[in-house]
MIVOGU-403200 format. One line per field, with one value per residue (C-alpha): residue number from 1; residue in one letter; x, y, z. Coordinates in pm, 1 decimal. Each point is the difference from the previous one (the first is absolute). Example, Ala and Ser with C-alpha at 12.3 -4.5 7.8 and 13.67 -1.06 7.14 Angstrom:
<sites>
i = (1,2)
aa = (A,S)
c1 = (1230.0,137.0)
c2 = (-450.0,344.0)
c3 = (780.0,-66.0)
</sites>
This chain:
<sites>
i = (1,2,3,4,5,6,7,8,9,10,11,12,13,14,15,16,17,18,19,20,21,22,23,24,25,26,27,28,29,30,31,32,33,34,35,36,37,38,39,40,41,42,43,44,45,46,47,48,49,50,51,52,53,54,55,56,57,58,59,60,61,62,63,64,65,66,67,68,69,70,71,72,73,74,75,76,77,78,79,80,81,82,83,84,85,86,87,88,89,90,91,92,93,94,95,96,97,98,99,100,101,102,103,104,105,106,107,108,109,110,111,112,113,114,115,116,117,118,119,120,121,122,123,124,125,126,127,128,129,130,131,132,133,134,135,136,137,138,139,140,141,142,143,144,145,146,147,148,149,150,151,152,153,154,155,156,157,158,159,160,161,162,163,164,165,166,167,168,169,170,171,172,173,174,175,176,177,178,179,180,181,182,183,184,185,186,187,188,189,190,191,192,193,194,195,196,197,198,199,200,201,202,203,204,205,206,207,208,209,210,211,212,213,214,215,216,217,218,219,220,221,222,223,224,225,226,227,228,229,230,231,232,233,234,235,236,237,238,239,240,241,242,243,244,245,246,247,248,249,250,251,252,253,254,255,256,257,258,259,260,261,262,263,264,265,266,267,268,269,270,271,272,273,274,275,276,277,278,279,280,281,282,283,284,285,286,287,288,289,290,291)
aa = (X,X,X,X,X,X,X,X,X,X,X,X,X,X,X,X,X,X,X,X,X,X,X,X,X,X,X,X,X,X,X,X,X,X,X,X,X,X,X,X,X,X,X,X,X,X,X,X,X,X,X,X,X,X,X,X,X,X,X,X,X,X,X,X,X,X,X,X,X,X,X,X,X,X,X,X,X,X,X,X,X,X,X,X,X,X,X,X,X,X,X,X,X,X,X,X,X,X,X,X,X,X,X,X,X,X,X,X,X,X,X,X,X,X,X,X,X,X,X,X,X,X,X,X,X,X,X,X,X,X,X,X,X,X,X,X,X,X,X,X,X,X,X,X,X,X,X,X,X,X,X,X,X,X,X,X,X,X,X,X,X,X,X,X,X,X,X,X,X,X,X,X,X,X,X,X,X,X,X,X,X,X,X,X,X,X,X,X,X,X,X,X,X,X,X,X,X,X,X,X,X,X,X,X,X,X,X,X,X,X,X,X,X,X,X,X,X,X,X,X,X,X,X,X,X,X,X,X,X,X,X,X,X,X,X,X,X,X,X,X,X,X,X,X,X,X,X,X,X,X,X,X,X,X,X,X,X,X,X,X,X,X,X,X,X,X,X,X,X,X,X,X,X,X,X,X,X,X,X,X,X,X,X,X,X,X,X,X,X,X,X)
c1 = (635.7,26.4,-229.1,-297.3,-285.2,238.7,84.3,-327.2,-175.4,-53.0,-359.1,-96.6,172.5,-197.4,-312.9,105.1,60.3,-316.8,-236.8,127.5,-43.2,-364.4,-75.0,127.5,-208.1,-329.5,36.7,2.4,39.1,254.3,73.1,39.5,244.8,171.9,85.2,66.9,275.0,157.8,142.6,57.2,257.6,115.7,36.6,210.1,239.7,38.1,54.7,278.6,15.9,-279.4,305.3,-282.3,-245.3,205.0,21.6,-375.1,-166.1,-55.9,-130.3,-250.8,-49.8,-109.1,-180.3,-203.2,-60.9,-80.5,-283.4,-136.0,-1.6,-98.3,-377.3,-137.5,19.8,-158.1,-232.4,-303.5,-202.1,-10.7,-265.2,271.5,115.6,290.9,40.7,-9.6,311.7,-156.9,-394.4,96.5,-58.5,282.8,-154.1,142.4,-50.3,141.0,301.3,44.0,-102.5,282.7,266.6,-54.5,-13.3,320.9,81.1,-64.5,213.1,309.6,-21.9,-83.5,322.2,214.0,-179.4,163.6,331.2,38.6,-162.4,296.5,256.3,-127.6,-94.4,266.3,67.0,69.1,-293.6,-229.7,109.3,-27.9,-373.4,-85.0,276.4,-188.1,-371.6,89.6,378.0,-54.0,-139.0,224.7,310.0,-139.4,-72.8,339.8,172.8,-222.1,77.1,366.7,-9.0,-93.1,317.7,232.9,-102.1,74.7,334.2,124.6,-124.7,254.0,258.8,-62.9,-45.6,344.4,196.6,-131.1,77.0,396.9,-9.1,-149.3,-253.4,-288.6,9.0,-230.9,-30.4,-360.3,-274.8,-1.7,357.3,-110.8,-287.2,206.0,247.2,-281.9,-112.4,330.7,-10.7,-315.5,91.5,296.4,-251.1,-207.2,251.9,186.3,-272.1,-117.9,307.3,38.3,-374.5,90.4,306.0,-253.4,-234.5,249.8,187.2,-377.0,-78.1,399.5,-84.6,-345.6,-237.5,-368.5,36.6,-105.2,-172.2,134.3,189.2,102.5,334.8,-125.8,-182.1,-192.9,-132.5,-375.2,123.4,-176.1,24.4,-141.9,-278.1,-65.3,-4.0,-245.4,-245.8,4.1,-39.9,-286.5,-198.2,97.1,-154.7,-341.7,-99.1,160.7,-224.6,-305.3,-16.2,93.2,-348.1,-137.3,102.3,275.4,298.6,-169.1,-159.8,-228.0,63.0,-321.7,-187.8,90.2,363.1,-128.0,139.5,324.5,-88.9,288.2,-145.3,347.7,-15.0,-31.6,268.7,192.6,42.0,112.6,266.3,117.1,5.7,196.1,241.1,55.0,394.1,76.1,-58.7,162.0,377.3,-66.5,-35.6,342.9,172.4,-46.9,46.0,335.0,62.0,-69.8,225.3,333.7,-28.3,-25.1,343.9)
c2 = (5.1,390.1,16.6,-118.7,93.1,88.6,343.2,75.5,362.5,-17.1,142.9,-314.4,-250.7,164.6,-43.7,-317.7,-154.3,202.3,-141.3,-332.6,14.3,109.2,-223.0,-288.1,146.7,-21.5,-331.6,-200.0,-352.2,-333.3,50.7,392.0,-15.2,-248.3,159.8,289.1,-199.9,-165.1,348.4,158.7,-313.7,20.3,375.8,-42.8,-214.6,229.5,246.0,-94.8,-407.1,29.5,96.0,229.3,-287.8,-254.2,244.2,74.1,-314.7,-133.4,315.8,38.1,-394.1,21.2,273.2,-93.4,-368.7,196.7,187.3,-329.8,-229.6,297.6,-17.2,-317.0,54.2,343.2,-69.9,-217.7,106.2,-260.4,-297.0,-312.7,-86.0,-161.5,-100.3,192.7,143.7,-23.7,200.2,177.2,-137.3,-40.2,85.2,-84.9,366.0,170.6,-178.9,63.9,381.0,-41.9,-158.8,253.1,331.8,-134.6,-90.2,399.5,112.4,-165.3,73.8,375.3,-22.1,-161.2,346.1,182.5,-156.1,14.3,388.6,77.7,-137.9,237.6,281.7,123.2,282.4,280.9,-146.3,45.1,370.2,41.9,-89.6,160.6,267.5,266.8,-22.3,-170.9,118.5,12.5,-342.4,-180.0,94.7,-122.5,-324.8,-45.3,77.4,-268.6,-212.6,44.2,48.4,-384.6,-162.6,270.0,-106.3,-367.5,99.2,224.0,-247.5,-274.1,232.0,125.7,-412.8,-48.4,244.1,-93.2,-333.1,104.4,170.6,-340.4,194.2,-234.6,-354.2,-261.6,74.4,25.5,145.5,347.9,63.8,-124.5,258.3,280.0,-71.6,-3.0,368.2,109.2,-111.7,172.3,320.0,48.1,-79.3,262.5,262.4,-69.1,26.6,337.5,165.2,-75.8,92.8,314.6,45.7,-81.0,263.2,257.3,-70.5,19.6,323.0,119.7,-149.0,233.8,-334.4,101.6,375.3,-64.7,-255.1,-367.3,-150.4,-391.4,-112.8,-237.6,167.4,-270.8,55.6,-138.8,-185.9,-138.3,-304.8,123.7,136.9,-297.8,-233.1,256.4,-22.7,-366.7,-12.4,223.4,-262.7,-256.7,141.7,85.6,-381.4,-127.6,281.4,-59.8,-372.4,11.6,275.9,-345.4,-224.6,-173.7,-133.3,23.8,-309.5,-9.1,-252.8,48.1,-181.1,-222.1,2.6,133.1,237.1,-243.9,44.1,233.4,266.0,-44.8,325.4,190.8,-282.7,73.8,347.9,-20.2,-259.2,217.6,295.5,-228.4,-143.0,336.0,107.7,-373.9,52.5,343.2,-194.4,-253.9,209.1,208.0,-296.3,-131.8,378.2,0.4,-376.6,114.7,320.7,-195.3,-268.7,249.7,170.7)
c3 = (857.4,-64.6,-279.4,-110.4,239.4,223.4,-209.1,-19.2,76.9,344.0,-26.1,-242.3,224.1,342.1,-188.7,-116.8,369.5,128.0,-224.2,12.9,397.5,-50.7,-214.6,226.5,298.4,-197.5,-219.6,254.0,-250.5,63.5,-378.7,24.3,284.1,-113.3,-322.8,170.8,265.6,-279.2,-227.7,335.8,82.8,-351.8,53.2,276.9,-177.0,-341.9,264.8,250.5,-99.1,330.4,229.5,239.8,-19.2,125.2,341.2,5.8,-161.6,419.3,96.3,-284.1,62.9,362.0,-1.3,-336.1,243.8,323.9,-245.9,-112.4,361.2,158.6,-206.2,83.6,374.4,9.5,-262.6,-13.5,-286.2,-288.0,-43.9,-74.1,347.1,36.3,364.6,307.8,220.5,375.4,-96.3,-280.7,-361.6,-274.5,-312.3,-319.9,-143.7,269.2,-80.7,-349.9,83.8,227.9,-249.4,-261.4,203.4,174.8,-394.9,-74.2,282.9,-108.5,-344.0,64.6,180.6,-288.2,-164.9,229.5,18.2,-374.3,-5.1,286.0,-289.1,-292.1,155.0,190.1,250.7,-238.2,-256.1,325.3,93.9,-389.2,13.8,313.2,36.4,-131.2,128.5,319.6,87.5,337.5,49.6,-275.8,207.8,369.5,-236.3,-150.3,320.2,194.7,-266.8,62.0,369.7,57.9,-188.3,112.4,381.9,-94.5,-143.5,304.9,233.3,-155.7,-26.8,421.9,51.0,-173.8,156.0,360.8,-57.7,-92.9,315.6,193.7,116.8,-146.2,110.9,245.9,366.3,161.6,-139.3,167.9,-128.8,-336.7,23.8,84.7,-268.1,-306.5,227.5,-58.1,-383.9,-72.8,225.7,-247.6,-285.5,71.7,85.4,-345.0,-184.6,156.6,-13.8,-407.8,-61.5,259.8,-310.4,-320.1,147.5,7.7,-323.3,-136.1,95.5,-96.6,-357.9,-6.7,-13.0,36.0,-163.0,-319.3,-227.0,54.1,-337.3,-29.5,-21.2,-383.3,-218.5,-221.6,-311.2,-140.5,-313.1,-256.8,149.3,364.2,-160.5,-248.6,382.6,106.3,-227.0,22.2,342.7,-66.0,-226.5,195.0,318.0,-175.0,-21.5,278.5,164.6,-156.2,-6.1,379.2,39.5,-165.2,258.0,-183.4,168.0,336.3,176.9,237.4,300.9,275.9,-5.4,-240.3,-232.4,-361.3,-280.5,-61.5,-408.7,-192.6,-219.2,-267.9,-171.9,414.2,93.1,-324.8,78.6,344.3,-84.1,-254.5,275.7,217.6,-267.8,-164.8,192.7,-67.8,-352.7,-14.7,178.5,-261.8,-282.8,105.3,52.0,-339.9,-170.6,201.8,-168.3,-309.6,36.3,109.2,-310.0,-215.0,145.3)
</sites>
């Protein structure tokens, strides 16, 4: 999908994506996350059909796991024990404190992955182009540096390979071939960013202000997102200065209840670009039955 969210300003969809990772960080609720974890899944599908999920689902997986196993063996605070692993108790609070900050990891990730999708390269040097030029470009080039490596590498793998130069054998010739694979690595790649540098300098980059390649335009629209954003934040805010949509788990599990107007809000924070692809899908319906 091109439009929808995705054609949004990029300033309302970076505040969009930030806000939404704050406010999983500090409502630290089953229900809340949840919520949250189910538009960022249907996100991904409006998206790409959830074609950059399905390669990063494991990772977000086992690391949200590692976060919640990890807990219960460091931690013994809590007052419901539920057995003991040699000395230490197992307490039925460090557990669920476990499950739901590995539960905020992984869906702060999905964030993340989705935020990657909509806001791409040139939105990013468009937002941070002109106060931070500087650091915006080291960040799009490391961005670009680590999937470029992958891609030479294959290509310097396949071409040794032709040659029969990669194969079995013992383990010190396998060690010098994968030297000899990252020797060329890293002499390729210094020779063309020896060749960017220089057409860089040719072209005059760095003597005057910095421009962006996309200009974007604050629509009606954009601004109209904006301001809901805006009055969606203020209770989400306020209610969570409250307490609501955080529980407490030591020393005993309490503050389950849902505040619906606080949870309301929140949902509708979550669920808003789903609503946005929806609503261009059916204006684009309506548009081709009436041609």
């Amino acid at each position: 999908m091109t439009g929808g969210f995705r054609s949004l300003h990029p300033l309302a969809a970076a505040l969009y994506f930030s806000g939404l990772v704050l406010f999983v960080m500090w409502l630290v609720h089953p229900a809340y996350l949840l919520a949250a974890g189910g538009c960022l899944l249907l996100l991904h599908l409006q998206l790409d059909g959830g074609a950059a999920l399905g390669k990063a689902w494991k990772g977000y997986l086992a690391m949200g796991a590692l976060v919640a196993l990890a807990n219960p063996l460091v931690s013994t605070r809590g007052a419901t024990i539920l057995g003991y692993l040699g000395n230490r108790p197992v307490t039925l609070e460090s557990c669920v404190y476990g499950l739901l900050f590995g539960l905020t990891l992984s869906v702060m990730l999905l964030g993340f992955g989705a935020a990657r999708q909509v806001i791409t390269l040139d939105r990013f040097l468009y937002l941070t182009g002109t106060g931070l030029p500087r650091t915006a470009f080291v960040i799009v080039m490391v961005l670009r540096l680590v999937p470029l490596l992958k891609r030479r590498l294959r290509e310097i793998a396949a071409a040794a390979k032709t040659q029969g130069r990669l194969g079995g054998g013992k383990r010190t010739a396998r060690i010098r071939e994968a030297m000899e694979l990252l020797n060329t690595l890293v002499v390729w790649t210094l020779e063309e960013s020896l060749h960017m540098a220089v057409a860089m300098r040719a072209s005059g980059y760095g003597s005057g202000p910095r421009s962006t390649f996309a200009a974007y335009r604050m629509e009606g629209r954009d601004k109209g997102v904006l301001v809901l954003l805006g009055g969606l934040a203020l209770p989400i805010l306020a209610g969570s200065l409250w307490g609501r949509g955080q529980m407490v788990f030591y020393p005993l599990l309490s503050g389950l209840e849902l505040h619906l107007p606080h949870y309301g809000a929140f949902l509708f924070w979550c669920a808003l670009p789903i609503l946005m692809n929806i609503g261009e899908t059916l204006q684009w319906q309506i548009i081709k039955s009436k041609t």
